[in-house]
KOLPADO-757333 format. One record per residue (C-alpha): x, y, z; residue number from 1. Coordinates in steps of 0.1 Angstrom, whole numbers, always signed. Layout:
N
@u->X v->Y w->Z i->NUM
...
***
This chain:
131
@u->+132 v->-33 w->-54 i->1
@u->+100 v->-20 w->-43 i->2
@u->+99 v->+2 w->-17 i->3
@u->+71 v->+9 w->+11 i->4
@u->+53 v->+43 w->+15 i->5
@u->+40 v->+57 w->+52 i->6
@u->+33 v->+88 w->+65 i->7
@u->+48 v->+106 w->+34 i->8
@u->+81 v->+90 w->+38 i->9
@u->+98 v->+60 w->+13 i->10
@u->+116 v->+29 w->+34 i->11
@u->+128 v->-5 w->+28 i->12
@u->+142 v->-35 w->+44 i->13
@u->+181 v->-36 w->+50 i->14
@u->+199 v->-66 w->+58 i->15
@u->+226 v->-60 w->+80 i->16
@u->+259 v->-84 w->+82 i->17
@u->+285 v->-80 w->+111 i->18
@u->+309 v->-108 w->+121 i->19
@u->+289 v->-133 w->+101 i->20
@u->+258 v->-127 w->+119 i->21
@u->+229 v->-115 w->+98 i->22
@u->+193 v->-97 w->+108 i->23
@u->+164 v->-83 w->+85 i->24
@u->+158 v->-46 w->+97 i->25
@u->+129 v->-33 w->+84 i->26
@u->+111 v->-1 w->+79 i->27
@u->+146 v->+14 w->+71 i->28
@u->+139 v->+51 w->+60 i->29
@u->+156 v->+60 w->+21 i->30
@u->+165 v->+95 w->+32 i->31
@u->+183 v->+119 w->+7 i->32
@u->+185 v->+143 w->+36 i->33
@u->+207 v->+124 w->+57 i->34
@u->+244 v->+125 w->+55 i->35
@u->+251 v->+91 w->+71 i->36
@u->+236 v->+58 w->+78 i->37
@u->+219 v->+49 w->+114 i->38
@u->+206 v->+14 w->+125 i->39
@u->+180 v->+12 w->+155 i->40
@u->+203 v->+0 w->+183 i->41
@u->+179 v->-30 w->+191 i->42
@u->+183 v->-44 w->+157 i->43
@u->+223 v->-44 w->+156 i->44
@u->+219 v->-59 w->+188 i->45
@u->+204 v->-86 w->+172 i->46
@u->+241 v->-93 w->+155 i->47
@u->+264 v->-83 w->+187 i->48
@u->+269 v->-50 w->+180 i->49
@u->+271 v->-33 w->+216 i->50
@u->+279 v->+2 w->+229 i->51
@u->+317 v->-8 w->+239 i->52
@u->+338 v->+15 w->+255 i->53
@u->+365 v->+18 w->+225 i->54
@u->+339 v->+26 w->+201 i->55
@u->+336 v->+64 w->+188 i->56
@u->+304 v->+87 w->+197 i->57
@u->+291 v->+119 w->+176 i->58
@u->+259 v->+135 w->+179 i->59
@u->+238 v->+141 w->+150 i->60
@u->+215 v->+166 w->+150 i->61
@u->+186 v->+171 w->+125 i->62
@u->+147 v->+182 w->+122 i->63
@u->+143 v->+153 w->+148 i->64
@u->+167 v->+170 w->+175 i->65
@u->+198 v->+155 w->+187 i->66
@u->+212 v->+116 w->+193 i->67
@u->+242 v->+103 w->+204 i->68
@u->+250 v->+78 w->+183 i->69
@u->+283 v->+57 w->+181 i->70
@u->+302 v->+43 w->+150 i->71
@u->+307 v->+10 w->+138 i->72
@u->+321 v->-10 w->+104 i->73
@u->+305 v->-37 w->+99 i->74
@u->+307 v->-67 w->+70 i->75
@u->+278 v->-59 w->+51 i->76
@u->+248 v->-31 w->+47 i->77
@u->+223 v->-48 w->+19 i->78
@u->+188 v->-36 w->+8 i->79
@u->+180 v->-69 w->-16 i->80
@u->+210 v->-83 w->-35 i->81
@u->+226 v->-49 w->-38 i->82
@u->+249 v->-41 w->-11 i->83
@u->+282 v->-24 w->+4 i->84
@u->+307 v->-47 w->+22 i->85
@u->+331 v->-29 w->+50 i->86
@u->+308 v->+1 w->+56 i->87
@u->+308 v->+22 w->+88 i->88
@u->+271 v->+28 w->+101 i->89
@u->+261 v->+48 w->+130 i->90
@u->+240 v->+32 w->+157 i->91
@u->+211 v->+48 w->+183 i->92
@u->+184 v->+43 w->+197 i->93
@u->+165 v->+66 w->+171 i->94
@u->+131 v->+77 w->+193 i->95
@u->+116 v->+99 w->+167 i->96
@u->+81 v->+92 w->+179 i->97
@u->+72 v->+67 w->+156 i->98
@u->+87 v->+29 w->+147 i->99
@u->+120 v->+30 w->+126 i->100
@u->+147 v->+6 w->+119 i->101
@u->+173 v->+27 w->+107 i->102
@u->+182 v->+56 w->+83 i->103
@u->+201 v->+49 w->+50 i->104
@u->+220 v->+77 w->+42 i->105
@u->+234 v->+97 w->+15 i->106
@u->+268 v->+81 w->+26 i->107
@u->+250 v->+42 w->+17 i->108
@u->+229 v->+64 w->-11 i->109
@u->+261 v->+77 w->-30 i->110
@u->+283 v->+49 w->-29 i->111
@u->+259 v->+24 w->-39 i->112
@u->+247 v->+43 w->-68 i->113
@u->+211 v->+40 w->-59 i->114
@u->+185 v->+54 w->-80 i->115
@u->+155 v->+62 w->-63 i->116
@u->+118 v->+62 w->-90 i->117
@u->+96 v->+82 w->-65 i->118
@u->+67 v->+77 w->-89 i->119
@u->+73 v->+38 w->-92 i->120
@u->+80 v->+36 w->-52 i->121
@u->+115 v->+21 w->-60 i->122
@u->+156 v->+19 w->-56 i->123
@u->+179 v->+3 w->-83 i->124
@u->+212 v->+2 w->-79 i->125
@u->+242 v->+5 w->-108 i->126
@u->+253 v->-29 w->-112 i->127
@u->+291 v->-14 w->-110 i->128
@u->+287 v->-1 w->-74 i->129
@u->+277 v->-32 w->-61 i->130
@u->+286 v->-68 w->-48 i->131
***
């Protein structure tokens, strides 16, 4: 899948699946940095996922400063046809200054086997690791 290239930094479109309900999230950054997985709170609203009072919070903290962000499993985390089914992602409000949809983490990175072609601008995935 070809990836998209801004500012210096590589991102791609995630499709995001929780309780049957599906949304596009775009401008998702592929970040090797990041431990874990973060979608823009606006867009997992689009798919009824809502701070609730059961859910668990952490704070991340990175060159971007710190967010309280709160955890949730959802069906399925997608960029194309490759994918993760029942994976946790965190969820904030991600004001970094400029427009993001999420963060896809080493967590997403790892498990899915991605491998990332910086020169060719884009992610594969091992067929094994996915569904």
């Amino acid at each position: 899948m070809k990836l998209t290239f801004a500012g210096d930094l590589a991102f791609a479109t995630a499709t995001l699946t929780y309780r049957g309900a599906m949304t596009d999230v775009p401008d998702v950054l592929i970040d090797t940095g990041a431990a874990s997985t973060v979608i823009n709170a606006d867009y997992a609203a689009e798919v009824g996922i809502l701070l609730d009072r059961t859910d668990r919070l952490r704070m991340l903290r990175g060159v971007g400063g710190r967010e309280f962000v709160f955890v949730r499993r959802i069906d399925r985390l997608a960029i194309g046809d490759h994918g993760l089914d029942d994976f946790e992602i965190e969820v904030g409000e991600m004001d970094y200054g400029f427009e993001i949809g999420g963060i896809l983490g080493m967590d997403f990175l790892r498990a899915a086997s991605a491998i990332i072609d910086l020169g060719a601008l884009t992610i594969e995935f091992s067929p094994i690791a996915t569904a």
